[in-house]
PyMOL Python script that loads the backbone (N, CA, C, O; Angstrom):
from pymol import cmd

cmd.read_pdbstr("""\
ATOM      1  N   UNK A   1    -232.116  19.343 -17.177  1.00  0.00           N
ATOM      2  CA  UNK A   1    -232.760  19.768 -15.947  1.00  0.00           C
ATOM      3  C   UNK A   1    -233.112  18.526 -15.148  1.00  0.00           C
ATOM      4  O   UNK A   1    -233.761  17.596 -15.626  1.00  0.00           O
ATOM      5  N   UNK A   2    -232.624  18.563 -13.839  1.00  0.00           N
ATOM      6  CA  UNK A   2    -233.033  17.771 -13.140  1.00  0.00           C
ATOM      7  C   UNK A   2    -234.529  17.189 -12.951  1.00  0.00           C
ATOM      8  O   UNK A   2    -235.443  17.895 -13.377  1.00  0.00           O
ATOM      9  N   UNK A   3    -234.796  16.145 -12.437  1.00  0.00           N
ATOM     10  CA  UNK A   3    -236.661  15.893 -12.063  1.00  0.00           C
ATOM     11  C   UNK A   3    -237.327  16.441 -11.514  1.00  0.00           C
ATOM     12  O   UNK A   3    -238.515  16.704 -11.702  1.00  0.00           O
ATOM     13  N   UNK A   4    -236.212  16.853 -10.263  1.00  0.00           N
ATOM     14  CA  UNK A   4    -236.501  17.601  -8.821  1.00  0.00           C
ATOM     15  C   UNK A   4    -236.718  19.129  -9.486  1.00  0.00           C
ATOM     16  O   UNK A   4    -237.808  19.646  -9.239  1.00  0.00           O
ATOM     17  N   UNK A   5    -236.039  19.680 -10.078  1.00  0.00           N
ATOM     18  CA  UNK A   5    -236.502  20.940 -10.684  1.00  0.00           C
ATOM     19  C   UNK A   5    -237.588  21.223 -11.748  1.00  0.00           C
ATOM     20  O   UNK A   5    -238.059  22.357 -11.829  1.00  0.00           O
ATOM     21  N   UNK A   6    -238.054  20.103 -12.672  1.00  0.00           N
ATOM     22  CA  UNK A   6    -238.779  20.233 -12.980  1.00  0.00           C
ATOM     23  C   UNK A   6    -240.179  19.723 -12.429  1.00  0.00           C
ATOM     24  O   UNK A   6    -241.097  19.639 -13.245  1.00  0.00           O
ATOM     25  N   UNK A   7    -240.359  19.449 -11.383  1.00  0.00           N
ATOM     26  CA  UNK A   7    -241.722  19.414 -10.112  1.00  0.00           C
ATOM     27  C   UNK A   7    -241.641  20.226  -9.576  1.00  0.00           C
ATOM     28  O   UNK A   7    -242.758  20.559  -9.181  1.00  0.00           O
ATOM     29  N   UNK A   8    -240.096  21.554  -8.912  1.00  0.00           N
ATOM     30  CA  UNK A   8    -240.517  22.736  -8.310  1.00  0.00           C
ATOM     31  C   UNK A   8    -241.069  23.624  -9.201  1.00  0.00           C
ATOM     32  O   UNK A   8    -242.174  24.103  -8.944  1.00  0.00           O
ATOM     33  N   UNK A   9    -240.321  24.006 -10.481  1.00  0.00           N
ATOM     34  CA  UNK A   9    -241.027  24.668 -11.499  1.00  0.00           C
ATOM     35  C   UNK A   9    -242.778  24.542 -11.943  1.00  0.00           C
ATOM     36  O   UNK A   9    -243.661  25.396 -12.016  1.00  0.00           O
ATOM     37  N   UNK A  10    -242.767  23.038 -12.187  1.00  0.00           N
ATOM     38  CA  UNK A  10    -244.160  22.994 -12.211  1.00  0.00           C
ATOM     39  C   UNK A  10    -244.991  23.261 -10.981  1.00  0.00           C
ATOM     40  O   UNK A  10    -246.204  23.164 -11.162  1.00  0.00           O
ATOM     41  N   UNK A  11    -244.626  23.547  -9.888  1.00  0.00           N
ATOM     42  CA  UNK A  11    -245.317  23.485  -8.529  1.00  0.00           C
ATOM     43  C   UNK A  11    -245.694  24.967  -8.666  1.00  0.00           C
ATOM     44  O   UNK A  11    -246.829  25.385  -8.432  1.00  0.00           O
ATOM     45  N   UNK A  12    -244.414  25.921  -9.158  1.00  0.00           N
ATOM     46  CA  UNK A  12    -244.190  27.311  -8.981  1.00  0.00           C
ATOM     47  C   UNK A  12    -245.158  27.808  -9.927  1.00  0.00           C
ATOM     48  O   UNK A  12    -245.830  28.805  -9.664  1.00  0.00           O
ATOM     49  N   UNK A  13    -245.293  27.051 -11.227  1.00  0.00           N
ATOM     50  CA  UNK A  13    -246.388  28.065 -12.359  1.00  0.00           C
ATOM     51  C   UNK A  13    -247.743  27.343 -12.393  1.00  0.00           C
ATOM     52  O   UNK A  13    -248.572  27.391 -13.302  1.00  0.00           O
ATOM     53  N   UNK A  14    -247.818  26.660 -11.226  1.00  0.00           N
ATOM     54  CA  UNK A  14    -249.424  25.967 -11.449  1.00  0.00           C
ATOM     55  C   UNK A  14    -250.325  25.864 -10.819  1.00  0.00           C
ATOM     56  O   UNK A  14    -250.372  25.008  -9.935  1.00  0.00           O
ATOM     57  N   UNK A  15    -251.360  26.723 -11.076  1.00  0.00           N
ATOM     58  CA  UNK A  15    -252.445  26.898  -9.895  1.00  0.00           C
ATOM     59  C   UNK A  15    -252.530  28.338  -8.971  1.00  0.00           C
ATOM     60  O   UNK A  15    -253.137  28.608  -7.935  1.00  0.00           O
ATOM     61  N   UNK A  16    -251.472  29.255 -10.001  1.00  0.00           N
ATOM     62  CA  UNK A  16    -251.403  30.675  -9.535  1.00  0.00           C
ATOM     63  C   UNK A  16    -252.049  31.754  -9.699  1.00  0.00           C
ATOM     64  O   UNK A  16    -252.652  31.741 -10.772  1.00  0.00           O
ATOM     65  N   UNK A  17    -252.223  32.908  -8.966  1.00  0.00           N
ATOM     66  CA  UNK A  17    -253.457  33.482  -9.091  1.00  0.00           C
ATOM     67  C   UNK A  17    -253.660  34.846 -10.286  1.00  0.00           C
ATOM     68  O   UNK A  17    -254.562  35.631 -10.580  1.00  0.00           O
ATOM     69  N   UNK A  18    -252.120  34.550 -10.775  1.00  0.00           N
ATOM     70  CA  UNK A  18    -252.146  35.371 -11.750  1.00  0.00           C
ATOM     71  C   UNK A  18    -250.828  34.593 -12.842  1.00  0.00           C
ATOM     72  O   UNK A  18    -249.906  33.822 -12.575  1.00  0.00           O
ATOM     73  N   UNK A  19    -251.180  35.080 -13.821  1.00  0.00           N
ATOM     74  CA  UNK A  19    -249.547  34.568 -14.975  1.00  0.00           C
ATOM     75  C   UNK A  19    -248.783  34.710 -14.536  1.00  0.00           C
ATOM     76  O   UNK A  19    -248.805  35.729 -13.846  1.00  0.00           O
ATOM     77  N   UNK A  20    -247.565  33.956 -14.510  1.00  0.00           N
ATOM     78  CA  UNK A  20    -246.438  33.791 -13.619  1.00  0.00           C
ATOM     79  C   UNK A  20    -245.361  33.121 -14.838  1.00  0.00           C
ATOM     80  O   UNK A  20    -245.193  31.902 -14.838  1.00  0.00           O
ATOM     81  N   UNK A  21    -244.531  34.137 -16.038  1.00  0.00           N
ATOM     82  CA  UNK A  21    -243.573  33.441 -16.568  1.00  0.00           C
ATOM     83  C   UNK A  21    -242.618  32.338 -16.071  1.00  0.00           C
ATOM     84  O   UNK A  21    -241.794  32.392 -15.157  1.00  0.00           O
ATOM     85  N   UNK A  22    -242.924  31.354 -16.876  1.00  0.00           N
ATOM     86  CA  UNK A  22    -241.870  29.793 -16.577  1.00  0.00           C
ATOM     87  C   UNK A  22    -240.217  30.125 -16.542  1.00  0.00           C
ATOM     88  O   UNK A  22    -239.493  29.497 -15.768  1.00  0.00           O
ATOM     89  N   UNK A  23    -239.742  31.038 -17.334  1.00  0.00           N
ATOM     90  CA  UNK A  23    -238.730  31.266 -17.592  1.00  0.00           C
ATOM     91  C   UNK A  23    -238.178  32.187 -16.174  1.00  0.00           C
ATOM     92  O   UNK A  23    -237.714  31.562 -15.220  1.00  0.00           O
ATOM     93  N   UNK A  24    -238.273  33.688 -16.136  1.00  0.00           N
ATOM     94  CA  UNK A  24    -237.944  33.982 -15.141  1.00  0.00           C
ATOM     95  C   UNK A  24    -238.618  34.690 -13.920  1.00  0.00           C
ATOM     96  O   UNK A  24    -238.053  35.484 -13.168  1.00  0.00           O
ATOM     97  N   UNK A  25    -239.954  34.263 -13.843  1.00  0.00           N
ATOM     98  CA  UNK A  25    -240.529  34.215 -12.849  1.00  0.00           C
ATOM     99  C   UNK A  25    -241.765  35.769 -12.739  1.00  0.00           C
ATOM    100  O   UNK A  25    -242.567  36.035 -11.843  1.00  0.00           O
ATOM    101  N   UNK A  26    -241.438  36.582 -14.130  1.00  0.00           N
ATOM    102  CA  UNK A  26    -242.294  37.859 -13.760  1.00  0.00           C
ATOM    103  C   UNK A  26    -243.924  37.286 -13.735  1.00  0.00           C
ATOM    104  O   UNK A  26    -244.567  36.442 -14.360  1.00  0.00           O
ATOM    105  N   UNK A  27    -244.194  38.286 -12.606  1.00  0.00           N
ATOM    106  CA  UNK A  27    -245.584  37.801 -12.368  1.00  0.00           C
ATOM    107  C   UNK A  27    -246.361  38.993 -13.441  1.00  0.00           C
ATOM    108  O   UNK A  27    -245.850  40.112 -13.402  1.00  0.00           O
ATOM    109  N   UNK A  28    -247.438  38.823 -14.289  1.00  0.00           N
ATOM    110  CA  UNK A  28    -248.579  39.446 -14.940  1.00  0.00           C
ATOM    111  C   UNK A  28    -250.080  39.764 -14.425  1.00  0.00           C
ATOM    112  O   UNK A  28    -251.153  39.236 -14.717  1.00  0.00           O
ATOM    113  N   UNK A  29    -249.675  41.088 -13.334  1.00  0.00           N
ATOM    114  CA  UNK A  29    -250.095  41.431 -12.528  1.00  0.00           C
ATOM    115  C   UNK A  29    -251.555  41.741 -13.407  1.00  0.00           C
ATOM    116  O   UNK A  29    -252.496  42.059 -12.680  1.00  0.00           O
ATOM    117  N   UNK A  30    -251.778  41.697 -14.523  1.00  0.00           N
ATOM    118  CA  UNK A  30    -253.439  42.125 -15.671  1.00  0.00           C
ATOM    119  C   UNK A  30    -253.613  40.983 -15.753  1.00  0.00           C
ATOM    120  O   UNK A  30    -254.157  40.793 -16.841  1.00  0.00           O
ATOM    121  N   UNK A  31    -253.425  39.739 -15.057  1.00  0.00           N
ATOM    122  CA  UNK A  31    -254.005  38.524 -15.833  1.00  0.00           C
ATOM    123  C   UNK A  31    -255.388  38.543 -16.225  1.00  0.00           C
ATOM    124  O   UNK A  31    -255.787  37.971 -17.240  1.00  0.00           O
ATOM    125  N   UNK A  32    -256.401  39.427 -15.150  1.00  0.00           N
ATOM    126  CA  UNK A  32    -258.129  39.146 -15.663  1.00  0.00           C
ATOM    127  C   UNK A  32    -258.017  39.633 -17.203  1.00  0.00           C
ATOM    128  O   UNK A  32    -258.883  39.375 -18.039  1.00  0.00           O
ATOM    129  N   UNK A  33    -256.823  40.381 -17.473  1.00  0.00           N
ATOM    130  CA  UNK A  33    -257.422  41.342 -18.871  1.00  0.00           C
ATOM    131  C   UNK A  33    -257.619  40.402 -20.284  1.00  0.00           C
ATOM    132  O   UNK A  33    -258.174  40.766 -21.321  1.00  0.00           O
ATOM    133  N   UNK A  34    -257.094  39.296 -20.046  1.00  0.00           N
ATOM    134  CA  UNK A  34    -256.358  38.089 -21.129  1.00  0.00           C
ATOM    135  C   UNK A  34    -257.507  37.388 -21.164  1.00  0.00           C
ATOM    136  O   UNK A  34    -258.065  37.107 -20.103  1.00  0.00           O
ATOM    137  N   UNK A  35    -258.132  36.930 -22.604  1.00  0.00           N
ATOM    138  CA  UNK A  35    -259.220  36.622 -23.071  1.00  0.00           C
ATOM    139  C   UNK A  35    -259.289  34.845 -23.425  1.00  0.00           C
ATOM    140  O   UNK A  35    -258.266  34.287 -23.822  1.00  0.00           O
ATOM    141  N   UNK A  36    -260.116  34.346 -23.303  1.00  0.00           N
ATOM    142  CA  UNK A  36    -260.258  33.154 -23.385  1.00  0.00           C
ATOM    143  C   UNK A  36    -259.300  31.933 -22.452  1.00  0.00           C
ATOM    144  O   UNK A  36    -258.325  32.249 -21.770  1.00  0.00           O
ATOM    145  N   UNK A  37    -259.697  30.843 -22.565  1.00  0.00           N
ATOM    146  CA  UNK A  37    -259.039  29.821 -21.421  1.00  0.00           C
ATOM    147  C   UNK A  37    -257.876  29.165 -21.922  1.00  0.00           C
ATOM    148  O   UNK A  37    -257.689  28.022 -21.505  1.00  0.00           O
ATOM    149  N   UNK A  38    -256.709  29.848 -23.068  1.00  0.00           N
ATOM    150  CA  UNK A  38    -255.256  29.878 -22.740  1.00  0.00           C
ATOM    151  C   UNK A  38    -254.530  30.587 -24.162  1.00  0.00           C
ATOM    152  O   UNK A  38    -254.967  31.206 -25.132  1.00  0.00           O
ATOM    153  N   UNK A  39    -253.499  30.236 -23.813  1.00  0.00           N
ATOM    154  CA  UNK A  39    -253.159  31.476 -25.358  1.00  0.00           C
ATOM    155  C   UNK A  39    -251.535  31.459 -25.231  1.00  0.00           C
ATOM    156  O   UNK A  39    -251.003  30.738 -24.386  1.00  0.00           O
ATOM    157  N   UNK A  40    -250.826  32.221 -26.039  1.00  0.00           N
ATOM    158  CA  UNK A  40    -249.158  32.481 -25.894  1.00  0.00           C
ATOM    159  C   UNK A  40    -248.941  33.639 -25.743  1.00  0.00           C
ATOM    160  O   UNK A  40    -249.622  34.557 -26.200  1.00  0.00           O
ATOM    161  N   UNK A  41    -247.916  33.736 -25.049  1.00  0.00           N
ATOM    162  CA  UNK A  41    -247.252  35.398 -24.582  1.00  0.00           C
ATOM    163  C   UNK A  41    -245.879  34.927 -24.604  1.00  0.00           C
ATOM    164  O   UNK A  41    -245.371  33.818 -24.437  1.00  0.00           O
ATOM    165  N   UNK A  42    -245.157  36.761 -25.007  1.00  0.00           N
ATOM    166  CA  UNK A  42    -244.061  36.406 -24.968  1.00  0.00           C
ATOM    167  C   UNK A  42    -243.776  37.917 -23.463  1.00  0.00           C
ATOM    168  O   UNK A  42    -244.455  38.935 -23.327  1.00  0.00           O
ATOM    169  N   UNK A  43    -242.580  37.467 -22.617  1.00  0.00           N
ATOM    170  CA  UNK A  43    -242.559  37.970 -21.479  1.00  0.00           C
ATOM    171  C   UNK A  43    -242.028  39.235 -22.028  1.00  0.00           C
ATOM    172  O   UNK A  43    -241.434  39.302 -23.104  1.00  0.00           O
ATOM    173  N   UNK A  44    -242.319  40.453 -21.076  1.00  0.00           N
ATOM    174  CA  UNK A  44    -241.861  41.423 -21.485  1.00  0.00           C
ATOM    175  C   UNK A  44    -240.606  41.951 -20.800  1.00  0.00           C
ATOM    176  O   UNK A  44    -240.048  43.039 -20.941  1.00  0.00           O
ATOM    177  N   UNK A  45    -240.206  40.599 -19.788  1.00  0.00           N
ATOM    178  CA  UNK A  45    -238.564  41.142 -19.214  1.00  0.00           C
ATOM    179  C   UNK A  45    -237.794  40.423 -19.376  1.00  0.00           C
ATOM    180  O   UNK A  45    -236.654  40.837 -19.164  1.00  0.00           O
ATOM    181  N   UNK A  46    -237.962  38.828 -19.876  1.00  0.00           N
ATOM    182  CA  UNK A  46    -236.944  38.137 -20.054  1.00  0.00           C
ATOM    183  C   UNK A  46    -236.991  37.690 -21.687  1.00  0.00           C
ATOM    184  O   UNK A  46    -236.070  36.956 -22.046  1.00  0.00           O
ATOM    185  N   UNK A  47    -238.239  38.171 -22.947  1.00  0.00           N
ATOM    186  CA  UNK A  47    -238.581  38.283 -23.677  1.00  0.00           C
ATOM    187  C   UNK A  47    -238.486  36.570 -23.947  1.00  0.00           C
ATOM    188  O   UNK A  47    -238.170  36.327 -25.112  1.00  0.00           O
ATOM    189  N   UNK A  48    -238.681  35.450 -23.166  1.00  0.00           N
ATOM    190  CA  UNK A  48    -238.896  34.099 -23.667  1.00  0.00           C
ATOM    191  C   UNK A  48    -240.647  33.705 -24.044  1.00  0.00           C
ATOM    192  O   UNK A  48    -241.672  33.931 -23.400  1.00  0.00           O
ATOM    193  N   UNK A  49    -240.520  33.331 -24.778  1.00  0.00           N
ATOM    194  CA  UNK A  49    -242.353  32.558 -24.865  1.00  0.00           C
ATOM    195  C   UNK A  49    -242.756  31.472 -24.235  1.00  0.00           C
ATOM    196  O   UNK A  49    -241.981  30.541 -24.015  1.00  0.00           O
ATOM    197  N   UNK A  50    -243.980  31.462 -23.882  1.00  0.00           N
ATOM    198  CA  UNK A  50    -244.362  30.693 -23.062  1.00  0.00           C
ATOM    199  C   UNK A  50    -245.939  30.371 -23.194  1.00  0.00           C
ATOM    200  O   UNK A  50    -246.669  31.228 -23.692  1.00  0.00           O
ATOM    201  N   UNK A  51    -246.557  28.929 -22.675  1.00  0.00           N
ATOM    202  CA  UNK A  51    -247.973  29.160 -23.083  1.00  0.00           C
ATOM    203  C   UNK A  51    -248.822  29.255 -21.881  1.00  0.00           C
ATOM    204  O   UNK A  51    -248.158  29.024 -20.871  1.00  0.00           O
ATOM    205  N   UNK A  52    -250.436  29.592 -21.569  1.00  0.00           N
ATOM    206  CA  UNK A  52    -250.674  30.140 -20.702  1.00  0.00           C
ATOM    207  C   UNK A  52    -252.143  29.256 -20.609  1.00  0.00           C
ATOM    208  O   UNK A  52    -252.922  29.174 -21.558  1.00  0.00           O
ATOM    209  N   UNK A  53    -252.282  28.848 -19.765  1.00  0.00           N
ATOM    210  CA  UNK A  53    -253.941  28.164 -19.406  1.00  0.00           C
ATOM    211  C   UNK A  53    -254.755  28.462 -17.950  1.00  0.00           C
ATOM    212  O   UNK A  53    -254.291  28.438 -16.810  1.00  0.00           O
ATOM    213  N   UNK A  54    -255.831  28.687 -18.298  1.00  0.00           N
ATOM    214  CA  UNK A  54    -256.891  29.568 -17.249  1.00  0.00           C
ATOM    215  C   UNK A  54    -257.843  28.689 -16.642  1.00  0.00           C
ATOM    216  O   UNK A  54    -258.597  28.276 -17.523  1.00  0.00           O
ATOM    217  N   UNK A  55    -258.122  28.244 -15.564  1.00  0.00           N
ATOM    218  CA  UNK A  55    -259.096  27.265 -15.197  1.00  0.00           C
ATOM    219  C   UNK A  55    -259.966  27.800 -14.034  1.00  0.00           C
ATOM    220  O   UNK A  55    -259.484  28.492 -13.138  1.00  0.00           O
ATOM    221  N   UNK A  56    -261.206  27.464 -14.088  1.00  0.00           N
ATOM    222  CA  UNK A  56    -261.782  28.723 -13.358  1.00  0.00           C
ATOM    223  C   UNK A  56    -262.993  27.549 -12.968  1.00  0.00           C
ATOM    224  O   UNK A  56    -262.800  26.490 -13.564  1.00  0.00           O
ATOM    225  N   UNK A  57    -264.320  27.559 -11.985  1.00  0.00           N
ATOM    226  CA  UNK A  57    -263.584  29.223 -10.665  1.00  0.00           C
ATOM    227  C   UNK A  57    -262.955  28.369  -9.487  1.00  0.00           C
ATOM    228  O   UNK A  57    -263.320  27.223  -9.224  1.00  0.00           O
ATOM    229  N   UNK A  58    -262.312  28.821  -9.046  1.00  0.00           N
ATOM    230  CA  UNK A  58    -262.213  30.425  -9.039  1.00  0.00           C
ATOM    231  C   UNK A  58    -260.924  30.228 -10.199  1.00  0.00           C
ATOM    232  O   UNK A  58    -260.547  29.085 -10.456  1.00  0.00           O
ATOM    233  N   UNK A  59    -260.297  31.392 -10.856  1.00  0.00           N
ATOM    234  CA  UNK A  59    -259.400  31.565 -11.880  1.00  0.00           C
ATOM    235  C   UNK A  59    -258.250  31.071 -11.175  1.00  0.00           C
ATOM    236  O   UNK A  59    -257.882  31.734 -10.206  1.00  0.00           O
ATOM    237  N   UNK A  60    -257.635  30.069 -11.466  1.00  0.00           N
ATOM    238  CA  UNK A  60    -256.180  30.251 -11.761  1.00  0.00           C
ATOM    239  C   UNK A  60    -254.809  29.925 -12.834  1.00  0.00           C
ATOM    240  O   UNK A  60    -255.088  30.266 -13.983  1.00  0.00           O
ATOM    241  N   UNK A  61    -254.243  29.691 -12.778  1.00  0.00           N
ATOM    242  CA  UNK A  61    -253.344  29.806 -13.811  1.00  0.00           C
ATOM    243  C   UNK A  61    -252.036  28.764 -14.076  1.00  0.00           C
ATOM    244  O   UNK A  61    -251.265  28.625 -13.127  1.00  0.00           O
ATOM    245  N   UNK A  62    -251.809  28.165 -15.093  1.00  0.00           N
ATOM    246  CA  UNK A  62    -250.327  27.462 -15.282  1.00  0.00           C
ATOM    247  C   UNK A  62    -249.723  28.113 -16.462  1.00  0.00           C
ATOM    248  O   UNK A  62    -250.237  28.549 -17.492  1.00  0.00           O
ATOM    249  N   UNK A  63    -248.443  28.067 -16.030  1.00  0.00           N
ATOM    250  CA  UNK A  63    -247.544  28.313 -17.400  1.00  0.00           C
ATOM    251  C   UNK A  63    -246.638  27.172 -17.695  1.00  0.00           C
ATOM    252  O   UNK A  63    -246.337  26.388 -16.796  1.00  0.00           O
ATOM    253  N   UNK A  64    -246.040  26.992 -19.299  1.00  0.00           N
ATOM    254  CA  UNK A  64    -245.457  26.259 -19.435  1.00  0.00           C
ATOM    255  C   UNK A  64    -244.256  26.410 -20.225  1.00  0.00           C
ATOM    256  O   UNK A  64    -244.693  26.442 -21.375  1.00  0.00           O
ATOM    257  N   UNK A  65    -242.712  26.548 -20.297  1.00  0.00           N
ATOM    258  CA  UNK A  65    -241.983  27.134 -21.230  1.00  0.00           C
ATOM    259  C   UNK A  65    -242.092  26.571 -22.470  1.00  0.00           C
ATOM    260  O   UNK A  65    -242.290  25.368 -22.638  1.00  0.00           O
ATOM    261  N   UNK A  66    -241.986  27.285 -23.251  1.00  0.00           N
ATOM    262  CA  UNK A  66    -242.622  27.366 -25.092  1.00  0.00           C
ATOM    263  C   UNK A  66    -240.727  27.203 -26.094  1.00  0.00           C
ATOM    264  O   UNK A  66    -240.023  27.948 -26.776  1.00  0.00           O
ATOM    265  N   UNK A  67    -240.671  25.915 -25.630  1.00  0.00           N
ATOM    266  CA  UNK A  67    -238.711  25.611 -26.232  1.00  0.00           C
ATOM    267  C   UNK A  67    -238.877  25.903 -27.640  1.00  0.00           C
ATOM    268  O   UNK A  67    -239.895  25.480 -28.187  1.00  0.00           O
ATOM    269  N   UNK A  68    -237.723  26.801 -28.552  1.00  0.00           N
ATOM    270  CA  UNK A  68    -237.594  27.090 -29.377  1.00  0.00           C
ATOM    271  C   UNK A  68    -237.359  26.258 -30.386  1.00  0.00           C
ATOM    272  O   UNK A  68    -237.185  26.698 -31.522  1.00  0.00           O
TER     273      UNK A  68
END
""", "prot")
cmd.dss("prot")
cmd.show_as("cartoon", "prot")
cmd.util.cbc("prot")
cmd.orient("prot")
């Protein structure tokens, strides 16, 4: 992956107002429901894992892809 893509990617999952998979972009429209300030999920449309951190206030959000 290029440099340049990995600064849009990071631009795209960081500081968003809800979970936003690294992989293909589904947004996790329940983010308030997710407990504590970060954790792992695995996506439920492109089924990749990924990890998730909460920084508040006000809440927002980074993701980061979780390489196998």
């Amino acid at each position: 992956m290029s440099e340049e893509r990995e600064e849009l990617d990071y631009y795209l999952h960081s500081g968003t107002r809800e979970i936003v998979c690294p992989w293909c972009g589904h947004t996790f429209t329940d983010s308030d429901d997710y407990e504590g300030e970060c954790g792992e999920e695995e996506c439920d449309y492109c089924t990749n894992d990924f990890t998730w951190s909460r920084y508040d206030p006000p809440f927002s959000y980074t993701t980061e892809r979780k390489e196998p």
